[in-house]
C-alpha positions, 0 to 999 in steps of 0.5 A: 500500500502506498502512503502519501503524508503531507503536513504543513508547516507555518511561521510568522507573515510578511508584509504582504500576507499578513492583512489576510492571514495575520498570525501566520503564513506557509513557510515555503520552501526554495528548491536548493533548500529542499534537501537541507530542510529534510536532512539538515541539523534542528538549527537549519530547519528553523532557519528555514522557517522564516517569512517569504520575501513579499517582493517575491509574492504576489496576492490575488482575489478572492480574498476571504470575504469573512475577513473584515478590513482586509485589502489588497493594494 
């Protein structure tokens, strides 16, 4: 039988992100640092769980309607 696991792993938003989801925000990943993340020491995996650079992001609609307040500029 073969099983497929997932998990999803937050931290702290940029700038962007957070109007929308204001306590945290998927931490993503970087090609080159896949392996690292799956082999690397403690230290190097919660160095990778930092916010991704808002200049490298863009946001689209929809946005949640249930969030009050919320915009995207």
């Amino acid at each position: 039988m073969n099983h497929s696991q997932k998990m999803t792993v937050t931290c702290d938003p940029n700038e962007l992100v957070a109007p929308i989801h204001p306590t945290a925000t998927i931490t993503f990943l970087r090609p080159q640092d896949h392996e690292r993340w799956l082999s690397g020491s403690y230290d190097d995996v919660i160095a990778l769980q930092k916010p991704y650079p808002a200049n490298a992001m863009t946001v689209r609609r929809p946005v949640f309607p249930s969030r009050k307040g919320a915009k995207i500029g």
